[in-house]
MIFI-770693 format. One record per residue (C-alpha): x, y, z; residue in three letters. Coordinates in steps of 0.02 Angstrom, whole numbers, plus 50000, padded with zeros to 5 digits. Layout:
BEGIN
{{X Y Z} 'ALA'}
...
This chain:
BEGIN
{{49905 63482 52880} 'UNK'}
{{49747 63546 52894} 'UNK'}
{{49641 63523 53064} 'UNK'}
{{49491 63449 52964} 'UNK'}
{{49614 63317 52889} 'UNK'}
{{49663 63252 53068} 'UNK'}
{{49508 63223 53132} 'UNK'}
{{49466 63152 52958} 'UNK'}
{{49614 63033 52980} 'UNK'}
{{49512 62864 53058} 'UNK'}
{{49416 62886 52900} 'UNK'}
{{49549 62915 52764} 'UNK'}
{{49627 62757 52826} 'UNK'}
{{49496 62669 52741} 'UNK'}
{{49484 62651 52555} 'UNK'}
{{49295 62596 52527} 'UNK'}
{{49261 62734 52645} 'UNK'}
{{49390 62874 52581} 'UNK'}
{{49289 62849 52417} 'UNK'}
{{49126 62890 52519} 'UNK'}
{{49174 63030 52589} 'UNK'}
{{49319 63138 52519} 'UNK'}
{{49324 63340 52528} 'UNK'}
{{49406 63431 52410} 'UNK'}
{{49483 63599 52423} 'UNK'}
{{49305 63690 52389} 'UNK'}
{{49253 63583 52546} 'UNK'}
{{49385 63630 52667} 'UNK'}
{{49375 63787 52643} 'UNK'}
{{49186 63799 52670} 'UNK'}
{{49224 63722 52848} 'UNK'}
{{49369 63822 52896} 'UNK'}
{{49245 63975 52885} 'UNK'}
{{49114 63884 52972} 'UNK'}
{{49203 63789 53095} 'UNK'}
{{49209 63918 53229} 'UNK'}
{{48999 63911 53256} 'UNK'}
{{48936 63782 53377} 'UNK'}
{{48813 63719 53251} 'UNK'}
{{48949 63659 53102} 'UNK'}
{{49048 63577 53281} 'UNK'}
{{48889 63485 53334} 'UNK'}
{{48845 63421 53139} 'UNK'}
{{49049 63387 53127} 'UNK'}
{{49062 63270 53305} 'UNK'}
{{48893 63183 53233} 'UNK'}
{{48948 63135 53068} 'UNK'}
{{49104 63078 53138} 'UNK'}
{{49015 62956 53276} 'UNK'}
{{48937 62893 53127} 'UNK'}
{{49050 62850 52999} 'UNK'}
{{49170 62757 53153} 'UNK'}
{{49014 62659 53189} 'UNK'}
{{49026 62617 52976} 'UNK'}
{{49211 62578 52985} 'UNK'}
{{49190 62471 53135} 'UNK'}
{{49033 62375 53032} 'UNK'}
{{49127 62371 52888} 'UNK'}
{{49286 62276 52965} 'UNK'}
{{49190 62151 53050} 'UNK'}
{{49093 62113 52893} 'UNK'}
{{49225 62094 52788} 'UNK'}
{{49389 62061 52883} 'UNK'}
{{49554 62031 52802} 'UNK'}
{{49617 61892 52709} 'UNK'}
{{49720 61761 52819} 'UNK'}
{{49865 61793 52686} 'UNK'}
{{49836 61965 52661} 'UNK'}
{{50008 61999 52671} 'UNK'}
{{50187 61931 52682} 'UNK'}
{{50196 61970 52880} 'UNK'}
{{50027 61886 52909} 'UNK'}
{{50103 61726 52828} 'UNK'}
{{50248 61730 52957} 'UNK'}
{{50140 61724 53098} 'UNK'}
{{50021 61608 53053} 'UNK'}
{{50047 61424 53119} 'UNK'}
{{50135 61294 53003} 'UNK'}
{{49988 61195 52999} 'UNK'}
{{49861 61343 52975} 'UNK'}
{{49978 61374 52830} 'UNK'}
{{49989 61231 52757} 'UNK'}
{{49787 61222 52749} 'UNK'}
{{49769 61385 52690} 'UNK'}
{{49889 61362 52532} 'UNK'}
{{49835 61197 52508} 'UNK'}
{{49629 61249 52499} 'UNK'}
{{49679 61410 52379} 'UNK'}
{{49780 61286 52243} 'UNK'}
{{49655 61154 52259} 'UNK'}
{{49488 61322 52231} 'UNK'}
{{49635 61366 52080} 'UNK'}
{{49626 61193 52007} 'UNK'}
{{49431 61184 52025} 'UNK'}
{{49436 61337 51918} 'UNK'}
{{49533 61271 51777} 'UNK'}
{{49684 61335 51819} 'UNK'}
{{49855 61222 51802} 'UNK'}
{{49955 61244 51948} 'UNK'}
{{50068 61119 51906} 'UNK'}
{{50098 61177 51709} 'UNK'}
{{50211 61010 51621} 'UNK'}
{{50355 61114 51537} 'UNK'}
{{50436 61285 51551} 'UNK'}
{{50565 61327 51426} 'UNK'}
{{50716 61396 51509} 'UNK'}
{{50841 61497 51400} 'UNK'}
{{50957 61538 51534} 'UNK'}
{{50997 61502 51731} 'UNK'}
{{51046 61569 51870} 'UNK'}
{{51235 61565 51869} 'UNK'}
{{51247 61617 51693} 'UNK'}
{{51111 61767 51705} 'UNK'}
{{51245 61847 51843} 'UNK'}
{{51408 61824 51732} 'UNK'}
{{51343 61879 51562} 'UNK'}
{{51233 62037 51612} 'UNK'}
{{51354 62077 51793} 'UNK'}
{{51420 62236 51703} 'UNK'}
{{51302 62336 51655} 'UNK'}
{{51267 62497 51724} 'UNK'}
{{51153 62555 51863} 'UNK'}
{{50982 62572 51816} 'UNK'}
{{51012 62508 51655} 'UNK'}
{{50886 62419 51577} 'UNK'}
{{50899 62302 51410} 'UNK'}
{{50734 62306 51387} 'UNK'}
{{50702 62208 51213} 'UNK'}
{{50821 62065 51293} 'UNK'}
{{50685 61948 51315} 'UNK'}
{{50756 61782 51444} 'UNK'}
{{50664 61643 51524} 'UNK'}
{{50729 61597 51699} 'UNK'}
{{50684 61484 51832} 'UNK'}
{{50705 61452 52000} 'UNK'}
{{50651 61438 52177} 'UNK'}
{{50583 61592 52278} 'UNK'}
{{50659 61606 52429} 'UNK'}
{{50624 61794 52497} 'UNK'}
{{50456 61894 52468} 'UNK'}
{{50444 62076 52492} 'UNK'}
{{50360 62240 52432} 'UNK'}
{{50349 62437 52409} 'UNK'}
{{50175 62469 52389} 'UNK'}
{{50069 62361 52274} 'UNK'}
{{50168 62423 52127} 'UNK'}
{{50329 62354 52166} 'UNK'}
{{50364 62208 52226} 'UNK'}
{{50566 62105 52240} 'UNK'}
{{50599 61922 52260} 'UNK'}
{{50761 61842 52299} 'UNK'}
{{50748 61697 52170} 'UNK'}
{{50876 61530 52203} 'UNK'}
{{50934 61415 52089} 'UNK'}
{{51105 61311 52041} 'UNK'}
{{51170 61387 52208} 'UNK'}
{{51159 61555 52159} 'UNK'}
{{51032 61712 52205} 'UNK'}
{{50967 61833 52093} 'UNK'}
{{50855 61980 52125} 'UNK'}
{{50679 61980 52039} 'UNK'}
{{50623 62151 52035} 'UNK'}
{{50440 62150 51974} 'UNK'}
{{50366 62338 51919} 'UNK'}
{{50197 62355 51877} 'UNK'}
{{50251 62454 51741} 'UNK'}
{{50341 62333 51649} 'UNK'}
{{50201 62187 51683} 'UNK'}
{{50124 62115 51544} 'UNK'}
{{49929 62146 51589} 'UNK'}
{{49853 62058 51463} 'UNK'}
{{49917 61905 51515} 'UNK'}
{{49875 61958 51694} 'UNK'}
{{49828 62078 51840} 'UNK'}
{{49984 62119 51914} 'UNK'}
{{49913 62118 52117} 'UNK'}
{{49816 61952 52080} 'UNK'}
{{49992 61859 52005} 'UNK'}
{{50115 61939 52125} 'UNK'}
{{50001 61898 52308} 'UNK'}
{{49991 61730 52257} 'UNK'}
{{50162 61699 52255} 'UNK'}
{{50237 61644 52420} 'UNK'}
{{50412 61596 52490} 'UNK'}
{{50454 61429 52432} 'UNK'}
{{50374 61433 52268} 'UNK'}
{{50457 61368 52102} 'UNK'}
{{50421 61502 51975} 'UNK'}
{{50477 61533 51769} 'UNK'}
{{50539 61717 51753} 'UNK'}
{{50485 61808 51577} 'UNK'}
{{50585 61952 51594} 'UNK'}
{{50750 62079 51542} 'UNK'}
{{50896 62097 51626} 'UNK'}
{{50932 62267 51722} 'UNK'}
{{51019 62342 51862} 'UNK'}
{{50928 62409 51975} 'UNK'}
{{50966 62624 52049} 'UNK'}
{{51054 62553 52166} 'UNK'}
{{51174 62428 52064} 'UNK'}
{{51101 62270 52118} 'UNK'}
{{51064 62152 51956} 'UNK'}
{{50895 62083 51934} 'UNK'}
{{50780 61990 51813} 'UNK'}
{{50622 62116 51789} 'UNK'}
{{50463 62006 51747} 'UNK'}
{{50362 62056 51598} 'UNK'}
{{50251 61875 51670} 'UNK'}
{{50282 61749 51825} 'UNK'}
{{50209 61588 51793} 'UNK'}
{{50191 61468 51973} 'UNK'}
{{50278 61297 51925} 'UNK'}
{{50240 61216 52088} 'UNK'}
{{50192 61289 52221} 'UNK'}
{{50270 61268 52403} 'UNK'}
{{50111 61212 52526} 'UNK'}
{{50228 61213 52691} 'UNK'}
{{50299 61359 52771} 'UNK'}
{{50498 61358 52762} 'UNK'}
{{50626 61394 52882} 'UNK'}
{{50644 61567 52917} 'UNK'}
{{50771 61689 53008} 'UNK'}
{{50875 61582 53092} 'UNK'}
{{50881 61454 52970} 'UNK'}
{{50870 61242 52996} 'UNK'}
{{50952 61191 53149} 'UNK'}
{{50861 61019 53211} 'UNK'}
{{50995 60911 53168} 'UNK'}
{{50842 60787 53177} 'UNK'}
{{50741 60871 53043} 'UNK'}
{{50895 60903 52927} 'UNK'}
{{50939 60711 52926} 'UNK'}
{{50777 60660 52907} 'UNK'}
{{50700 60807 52772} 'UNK'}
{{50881 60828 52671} 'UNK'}
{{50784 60916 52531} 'UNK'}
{{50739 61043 52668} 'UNK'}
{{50904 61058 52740} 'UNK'}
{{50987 61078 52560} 'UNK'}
{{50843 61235 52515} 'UNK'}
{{50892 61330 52677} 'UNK'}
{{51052 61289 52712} 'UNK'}
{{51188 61354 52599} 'UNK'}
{{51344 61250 52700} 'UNK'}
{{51248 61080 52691} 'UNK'}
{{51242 61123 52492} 'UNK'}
{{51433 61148 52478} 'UNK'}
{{51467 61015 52590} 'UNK'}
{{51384 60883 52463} 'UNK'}
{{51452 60978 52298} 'UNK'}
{{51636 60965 52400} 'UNK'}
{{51592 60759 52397} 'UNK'}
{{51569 60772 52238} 'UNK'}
{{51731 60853 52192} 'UNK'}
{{51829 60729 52312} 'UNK'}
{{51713 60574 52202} 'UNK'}
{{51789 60648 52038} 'UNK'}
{{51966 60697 52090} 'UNK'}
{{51975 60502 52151} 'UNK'}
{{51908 60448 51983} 'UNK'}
{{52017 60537 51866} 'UNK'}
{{52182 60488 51965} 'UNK'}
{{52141 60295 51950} 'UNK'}
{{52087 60336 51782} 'UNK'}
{{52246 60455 51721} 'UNK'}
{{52350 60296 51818} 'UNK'}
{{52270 60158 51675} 'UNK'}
{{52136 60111 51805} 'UNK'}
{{51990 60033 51747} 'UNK'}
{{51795 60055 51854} 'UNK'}
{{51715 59899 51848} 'UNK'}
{{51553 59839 51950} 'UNK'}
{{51533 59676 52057} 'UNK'}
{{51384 59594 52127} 'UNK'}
{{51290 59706 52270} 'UNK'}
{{51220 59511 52346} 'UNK'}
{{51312 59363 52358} 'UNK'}
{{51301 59181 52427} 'UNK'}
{{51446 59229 52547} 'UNK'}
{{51486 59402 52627} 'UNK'}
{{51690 59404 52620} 'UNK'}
{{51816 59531 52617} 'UNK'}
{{51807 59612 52805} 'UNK'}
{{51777 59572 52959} 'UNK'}
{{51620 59622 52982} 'UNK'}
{{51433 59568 53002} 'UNK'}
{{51336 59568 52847} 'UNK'}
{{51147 59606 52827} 'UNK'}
{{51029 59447 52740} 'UNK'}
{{50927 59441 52614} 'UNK'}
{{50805 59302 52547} 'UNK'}
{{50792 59269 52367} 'UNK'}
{{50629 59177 52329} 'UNK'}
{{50622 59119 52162} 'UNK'}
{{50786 59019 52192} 'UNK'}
{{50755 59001 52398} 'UNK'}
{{50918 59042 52465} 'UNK'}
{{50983 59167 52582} 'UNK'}
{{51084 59323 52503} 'UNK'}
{{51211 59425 52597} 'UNK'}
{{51234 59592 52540} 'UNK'}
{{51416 59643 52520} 'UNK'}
{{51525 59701 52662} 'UNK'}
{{51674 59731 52534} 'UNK'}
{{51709 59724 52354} 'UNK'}
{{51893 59653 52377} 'UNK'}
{{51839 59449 52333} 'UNK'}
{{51784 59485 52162} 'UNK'}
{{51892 59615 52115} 'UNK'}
{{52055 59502 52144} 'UNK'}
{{51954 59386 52020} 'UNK'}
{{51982 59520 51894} 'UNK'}
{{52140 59531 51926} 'UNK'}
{{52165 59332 51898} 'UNK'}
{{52065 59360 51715} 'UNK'}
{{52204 59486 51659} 'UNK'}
{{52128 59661 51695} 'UNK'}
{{52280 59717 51773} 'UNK'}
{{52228 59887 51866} 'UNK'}
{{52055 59881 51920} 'UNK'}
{{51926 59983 52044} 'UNK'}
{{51755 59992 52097} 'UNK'}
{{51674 60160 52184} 'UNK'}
{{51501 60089 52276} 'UNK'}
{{51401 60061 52418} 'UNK'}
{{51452 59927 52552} 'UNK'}
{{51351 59876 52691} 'UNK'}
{{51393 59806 52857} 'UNK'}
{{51269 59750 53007} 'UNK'}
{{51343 59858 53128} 'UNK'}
{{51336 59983 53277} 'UNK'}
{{51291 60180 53224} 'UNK'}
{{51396 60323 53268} 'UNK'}
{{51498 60470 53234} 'UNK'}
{{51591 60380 53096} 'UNK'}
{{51476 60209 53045} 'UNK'}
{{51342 60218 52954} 'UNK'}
{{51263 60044 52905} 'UNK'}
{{51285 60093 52730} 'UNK'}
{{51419 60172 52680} 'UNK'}
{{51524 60207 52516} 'UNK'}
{{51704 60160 52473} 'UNK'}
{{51840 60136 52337} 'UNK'}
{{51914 59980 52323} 'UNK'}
{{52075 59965 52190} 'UNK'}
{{52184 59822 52151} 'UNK'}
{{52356 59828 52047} 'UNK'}
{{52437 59702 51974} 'UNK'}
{{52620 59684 52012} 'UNK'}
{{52632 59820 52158} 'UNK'}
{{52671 59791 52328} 'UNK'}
{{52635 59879 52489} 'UNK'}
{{52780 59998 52474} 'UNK'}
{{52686 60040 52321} 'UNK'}
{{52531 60071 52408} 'UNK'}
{{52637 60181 52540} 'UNK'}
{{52671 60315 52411} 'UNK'}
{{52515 60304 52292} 'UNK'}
{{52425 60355 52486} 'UNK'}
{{52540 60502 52520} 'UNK'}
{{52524 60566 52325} 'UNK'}
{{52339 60547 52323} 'UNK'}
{{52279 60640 52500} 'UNK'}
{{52421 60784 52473} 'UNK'}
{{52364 60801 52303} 'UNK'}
{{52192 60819 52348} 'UNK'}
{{52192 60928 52465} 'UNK'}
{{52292 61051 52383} 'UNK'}
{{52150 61031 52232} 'UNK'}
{{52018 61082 52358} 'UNK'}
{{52108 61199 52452} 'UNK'}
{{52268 61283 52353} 'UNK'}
{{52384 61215 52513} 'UNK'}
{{52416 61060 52602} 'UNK'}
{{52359 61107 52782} 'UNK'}
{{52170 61128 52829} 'UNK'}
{{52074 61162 52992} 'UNK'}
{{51968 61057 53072} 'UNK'}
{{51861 61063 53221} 'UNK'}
{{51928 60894 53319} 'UNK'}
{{51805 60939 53456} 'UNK'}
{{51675 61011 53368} 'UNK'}
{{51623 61187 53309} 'UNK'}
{{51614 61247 53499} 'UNK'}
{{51801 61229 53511} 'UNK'}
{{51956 61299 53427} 'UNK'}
{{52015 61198 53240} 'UNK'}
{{52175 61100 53239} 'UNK'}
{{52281 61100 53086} 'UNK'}
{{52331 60952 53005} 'UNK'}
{{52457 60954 52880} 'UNK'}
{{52429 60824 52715} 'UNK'}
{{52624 60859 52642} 'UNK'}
{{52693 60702 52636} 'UNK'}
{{52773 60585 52687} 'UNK'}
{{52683 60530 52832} 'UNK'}
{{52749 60456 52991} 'UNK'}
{{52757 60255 52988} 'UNK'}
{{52696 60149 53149} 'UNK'}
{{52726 59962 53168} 'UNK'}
{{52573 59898 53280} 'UNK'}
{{52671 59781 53375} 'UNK'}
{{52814 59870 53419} 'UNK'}
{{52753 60021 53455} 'UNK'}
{{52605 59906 53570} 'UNK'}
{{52772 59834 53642} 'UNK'}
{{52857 59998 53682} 'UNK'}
{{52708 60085 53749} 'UNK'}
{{52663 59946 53867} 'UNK'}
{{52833 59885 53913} 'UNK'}
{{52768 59699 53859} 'UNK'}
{{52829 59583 53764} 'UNK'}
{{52702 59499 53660} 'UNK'}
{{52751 59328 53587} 'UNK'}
{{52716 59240 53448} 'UNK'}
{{52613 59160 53422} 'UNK'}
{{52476 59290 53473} 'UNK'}
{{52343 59182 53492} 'UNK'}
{{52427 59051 53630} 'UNK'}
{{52363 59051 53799} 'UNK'}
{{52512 59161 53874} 'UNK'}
{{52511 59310 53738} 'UNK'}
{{52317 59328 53745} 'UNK'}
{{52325 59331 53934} 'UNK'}
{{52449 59462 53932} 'UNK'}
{{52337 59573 53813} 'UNK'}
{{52201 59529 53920} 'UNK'}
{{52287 59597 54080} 'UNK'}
{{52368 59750 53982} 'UNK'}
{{52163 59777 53950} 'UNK'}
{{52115 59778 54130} 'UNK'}
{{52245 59876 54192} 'UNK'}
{{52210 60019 54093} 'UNK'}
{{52025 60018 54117} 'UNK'}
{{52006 59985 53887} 'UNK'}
{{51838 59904 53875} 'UNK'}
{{51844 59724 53838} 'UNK'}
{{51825 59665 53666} 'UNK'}
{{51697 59504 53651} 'UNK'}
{{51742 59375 53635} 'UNK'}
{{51944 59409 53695} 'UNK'}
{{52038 59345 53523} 'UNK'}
{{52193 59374 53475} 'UNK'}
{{52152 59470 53334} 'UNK'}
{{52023 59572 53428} 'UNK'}
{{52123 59616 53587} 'UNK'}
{{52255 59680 53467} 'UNK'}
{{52142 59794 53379} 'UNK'}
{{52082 59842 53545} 'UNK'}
{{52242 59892 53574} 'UNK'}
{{52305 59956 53468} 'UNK'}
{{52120 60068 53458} 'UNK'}
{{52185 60143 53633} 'UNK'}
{{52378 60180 53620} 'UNK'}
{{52408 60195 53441} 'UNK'}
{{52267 60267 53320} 'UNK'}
{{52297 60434 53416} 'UNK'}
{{52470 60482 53429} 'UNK'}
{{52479 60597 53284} 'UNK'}
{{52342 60723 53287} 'UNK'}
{{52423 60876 53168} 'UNK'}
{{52469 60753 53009} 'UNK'}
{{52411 60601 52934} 'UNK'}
{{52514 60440 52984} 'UNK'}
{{52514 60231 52960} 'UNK'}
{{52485 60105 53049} 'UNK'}
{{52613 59962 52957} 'UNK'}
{{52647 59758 52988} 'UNK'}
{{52490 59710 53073} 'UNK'}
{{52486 59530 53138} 'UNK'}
{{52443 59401 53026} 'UNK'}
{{52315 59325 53137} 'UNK'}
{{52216 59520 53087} 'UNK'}
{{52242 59502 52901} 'UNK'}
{{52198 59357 52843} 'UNK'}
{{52192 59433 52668} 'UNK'}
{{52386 59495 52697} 'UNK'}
{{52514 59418 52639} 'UNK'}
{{52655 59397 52755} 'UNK'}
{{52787 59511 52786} 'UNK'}
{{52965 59460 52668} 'UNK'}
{{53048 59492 52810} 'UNK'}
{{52974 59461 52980} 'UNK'}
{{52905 59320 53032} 'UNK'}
{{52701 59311 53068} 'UNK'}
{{52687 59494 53014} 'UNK'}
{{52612 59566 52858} 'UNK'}
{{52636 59689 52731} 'UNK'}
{{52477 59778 52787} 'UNK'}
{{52455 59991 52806} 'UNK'}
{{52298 60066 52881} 'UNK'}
{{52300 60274 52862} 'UNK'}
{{52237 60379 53003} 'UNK'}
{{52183 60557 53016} 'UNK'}
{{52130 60620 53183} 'UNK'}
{{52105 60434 53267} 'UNK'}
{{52004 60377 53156} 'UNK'}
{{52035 60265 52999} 'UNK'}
{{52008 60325 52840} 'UNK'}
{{52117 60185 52714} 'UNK'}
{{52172 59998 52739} 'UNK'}
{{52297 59937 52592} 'UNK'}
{{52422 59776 52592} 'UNK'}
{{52515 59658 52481} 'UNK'}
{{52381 59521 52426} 'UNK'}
{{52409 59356 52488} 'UNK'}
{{52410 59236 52320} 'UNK'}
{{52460 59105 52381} 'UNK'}
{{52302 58981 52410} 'UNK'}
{{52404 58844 52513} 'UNK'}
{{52429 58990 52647} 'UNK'}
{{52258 59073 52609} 'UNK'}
{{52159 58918 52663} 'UNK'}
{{52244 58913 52815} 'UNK'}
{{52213 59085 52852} 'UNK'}
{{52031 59029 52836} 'UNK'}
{{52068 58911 52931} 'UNK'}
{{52135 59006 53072} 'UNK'}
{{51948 59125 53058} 'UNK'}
{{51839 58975 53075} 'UNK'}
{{51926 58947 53243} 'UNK'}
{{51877 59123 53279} 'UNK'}
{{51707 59096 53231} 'UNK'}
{{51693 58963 53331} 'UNK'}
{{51723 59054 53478} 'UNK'}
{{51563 59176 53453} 'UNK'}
{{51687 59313 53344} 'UNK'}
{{51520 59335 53237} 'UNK'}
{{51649 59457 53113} 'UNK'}
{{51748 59324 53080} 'UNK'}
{{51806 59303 52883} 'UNK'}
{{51705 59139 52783} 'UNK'}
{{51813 59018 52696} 'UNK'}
{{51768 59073 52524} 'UNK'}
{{51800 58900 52415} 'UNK'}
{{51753 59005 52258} 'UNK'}
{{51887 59135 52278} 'UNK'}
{{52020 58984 52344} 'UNK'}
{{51989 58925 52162} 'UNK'}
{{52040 59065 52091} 'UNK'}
{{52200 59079 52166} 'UNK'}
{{52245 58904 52100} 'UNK'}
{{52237 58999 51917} 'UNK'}
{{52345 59123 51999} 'UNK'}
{{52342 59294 52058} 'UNK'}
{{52506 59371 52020} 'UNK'}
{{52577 59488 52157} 'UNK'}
{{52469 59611 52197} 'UNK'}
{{52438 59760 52314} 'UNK'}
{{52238 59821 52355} 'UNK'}
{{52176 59960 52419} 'UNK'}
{{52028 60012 52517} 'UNK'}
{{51980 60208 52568} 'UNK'}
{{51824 60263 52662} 'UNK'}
{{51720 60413 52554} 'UNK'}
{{51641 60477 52682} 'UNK'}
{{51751 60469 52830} 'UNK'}
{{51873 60570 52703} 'UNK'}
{{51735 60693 52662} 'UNK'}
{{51695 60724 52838} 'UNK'}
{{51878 60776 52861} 'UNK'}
{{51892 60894 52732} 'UNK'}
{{51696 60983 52737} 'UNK'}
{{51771 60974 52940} 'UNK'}
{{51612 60892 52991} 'UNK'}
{{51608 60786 53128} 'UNK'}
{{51475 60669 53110} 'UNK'}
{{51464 60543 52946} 'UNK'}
{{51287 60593 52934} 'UNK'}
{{51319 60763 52896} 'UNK'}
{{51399 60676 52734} 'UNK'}
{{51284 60543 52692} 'UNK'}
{{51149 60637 52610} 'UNK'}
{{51002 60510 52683} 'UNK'}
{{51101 60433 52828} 'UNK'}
{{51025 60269 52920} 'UNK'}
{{50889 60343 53043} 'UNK'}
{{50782 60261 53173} 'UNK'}
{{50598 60261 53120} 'UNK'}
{{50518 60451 53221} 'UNK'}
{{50404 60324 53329} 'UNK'}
């Protein structure tokens, strides 16, 4: 390199000024000869001094842009940002400009882009292929101002955009001007052929970008979305930067379908039933209230679908199911969410054996469509700790809650379980083992407490039932054929925690009523989950219901288990949050 050129450098760097004052080869060489007298060094310092004093004038009168490039943009404060863009769309829209044009015609996505053009050759182009694309821009970056590459997202797959100034389209605009606009974030519409790049990688190369709608916040970057707080709350953000929150909701999906087509492919039919009613029945559980005003009564929003469903049954629809939201006026946590969505079937002239196998057939049979095997990890104790296999081939171990209470405990419980001496003993088996106390002590609560503590974990590798709860727990049961103030009641659990509760419907409405009965009593007591006497349903069991078994399963609980999540909220795409202040 040429001395001159060094000490020329300060000035080069500049473009306004590299105009100014360039030197050609005619000018070098005229101060090479010169450069040795003392004169040509004097004029030489001089001129120097003064164009630095220029450059330095120059900068402060006209300093960069804020956004001159994608690196600025990274540093700049999320709020800065979010000023910036919004003041440049809002100068864009003052000029006429539509920055938020009604309709792009796409003519191909994403997905399909990759498998129809995936083998052609590197660096070849099909130039006269003319496609329109969409999507959402999700990395920016550039090689000089002639070349510039996006990573554009859409339908869960990436594609690279390769823009080259020499395949722009400059009539329809200057290539700099459209390309620094466009910023990470941004839904754009692709005009472009399809190509591989030198290097192999497939891209879209834009003859025109169009801006769709433009993204005014700063995303994410680097490290991705972790704020558990801002993923609940912003979902849309947590699905655009993370991939595994994507797959975890296209995974419910699947498991939504799969359960669909097996009631269906069984002669199931979906049906819908009311969302409010004038009594909340079904579970034991506290409902939320609504008011209606026209008609000035007091609406309970459902807390289970099971009431009106056996209904159906009683009108001849044999095999029916409903897939919908439930709501219950209860406690938040790892596995209850307010609002939460189940499957509820009934079948006409099954039983709970029935129920037993359809259980085993549906979860093995499911998780080998997700998975190609029956055994999947899962992270018990969260991602910090190793997975624990649990293994869906059937059949599944079988519990009775009493006896196994019984043989754990070494006490005899009596019937009936709600006298005086049976609820004491439950009561002391309580305080000796140090098991919170249920309130108020019933018999049907201190057996599910319980049973909570020495039964729902014993089997941690495989799914397993829970069989013949205690009447006085089901009063929707029917009684067990063969022993005495049991029913033929299953609940399914996977890893402690419950995930299905089936039985043999009682139809009998002598026995029903006094099951009711039996709840009031409960009520009475403060049990505030208590079941209602529900006269309407009674009625319809005097039509009769013939025998029957039902079915209840959890979506999300389910879901959890097999996206190996750990809290329902990672599920529940807008899970119940409190208000931020």
């Amino acid at each position: 390199m040429h001395m001159l050129t060094l000490l020329f450098l300060p000035i080069l760097k500049n473009k306004n000024l590299n105009r100014q004052f360039f030197f050609n080869n005619k000018f070098l060489t005229l101060f090479e000869h010169n450069f040795k007298t003392n004169i040509i060094k004097a004029q030489f310092t001089t001129m120097t001094e003064k164009r630095e004093h220029v450059i330095s004038d120059q900068k402060k009168a006209n300093p960069p842009p804020m956004n001159a490039n994608k690196e600025d943009d990274a540093e700049l404060d999320p709020r800065l940002y979010f000023e910036n863009r919004s003041k440049l769309i809002l100068s864009q829209q003052e000029k006429g400009i539509n920055t938020y044009p009604h309709k792009f015609e796409r003519t191909i996505t994403i997905p399909d882009f990759i498998e129809k053009y995936k083998d052609l050759q590197n660096g070849e182009h099909l130039e006269e292929t003319i496609l329109n694309m969409t999507g959402r821009i999700m990395r920016v970056s550039s090689s000089g101002q002639k070349l510039r590459f996006f990573d554009l997202v859409g339908d869960g797959k990436r594609i690279q955009v390769l823009a080259n100034y020499s395949f722009h389209d400059k009539e329809k605009s200057n290539f700099v001007e459209c390309y620094d606009k466009i910023k990470r974030g941004d839904i754009v519409g692709i005009i472009g052929f399809p190509g591989k790049s030198k290097k192999g990688e497939l891209s879209i190369f834009p003859k025109e970008t169009i801006v769709l709608s433009p993204c005014l916040h700063m995303l994410p970057m680097k490290y991705g979305l972790k704020d558990t707080e801002i993923r609940y709350r912003q979902r849309y953000l947590d699905l655009l930067i993370n991939e595994s929150t994507r797959n975890v909701f296209i995974t419910r999906t699947k498991i939504i379908n799969f359960l669909r087509n097996f009631l269906n492919n069984q002669g199931f039919i979906e049906v819908e039933t009311p969302s409010m009613n004038l009594m909340a029945g079904g579970a034991s559980a506290r409902p939320f209230i609504t008011h209606h005003n026209d008609l000035d009564l007091d609406l309970y929003l459902r807390i289970a679908t099971e009431l009106p469903l056996k209904m159906l049954i009683v009108g001849g629809l044999d095999r029916v199911y409903e897939i919908g939201k439930v709501f219950r006026n209860e406690g938040i946590d790892n596995t209850h969410n307010p609002e939460f969505t189940s499957c509820e079937f009934y079948w006409a002239y099954a039983d709970y054996y029935d129920l037993i196998k359809w259980s085993e057939e549906f979860f093995s049979k499911l998780v080998y469509h997700l998975f190609g095997s029956y055994k999947i990890l899962y992270n018990k104790d969260g991602p910090e700790n190793d997975p624990i296999e649990i293994d869906f081939t059937p059949p599944y171990p079988k519990i009775s809650l009493v006896e196994e209470l019984e043989k754990i405990t070494k006490v005899k419980l009596d019937q009936p379980f709600d006298s005086p001496e049976t609820i004491n003993k439950m009561i002391n088996i309580i305080k000796e083992n140090n098991i919170e106390m249920p309130n108020p002590p019933t018999a049907a609560k201190l057996l599910d407490q319980l049973a909570s503590h020495f039964i729902e974990n014993i089997y941690q590798n495989q799914p397993f039932f829970i069989i013949e709860h205690p009447q006085i727990m089901s009063p929707l049961a029917k009684y067990h054929r063969s022993k005495p103030g049991l029913t033929e009641r299953l609940e399914m659990f996977i890893c402690g925690k419950e995930v299905l509760n089936a039985y043999t419907e009682l139809n009998d409405p002598f026995k029903q009523k006094e099951c009711f009965a039996s709840q009031q009593k409960d009520k009475e007591k403060g049990d505030t989950e208590a079941f209602h006497c529900d006269a309407a349903f009674c009625t319809s069991l005097e039509y009769g219901l013939p025998p029957t078994g039902g079915l209840g399963l959890g979506i999300d609980r389910i879901t959890m288990f097999l996206t190996n999540k750990n809290s329902i909220k990672d599920v529940i795409l807008f899970p119940t949050m409190k208000p931020v202040n």
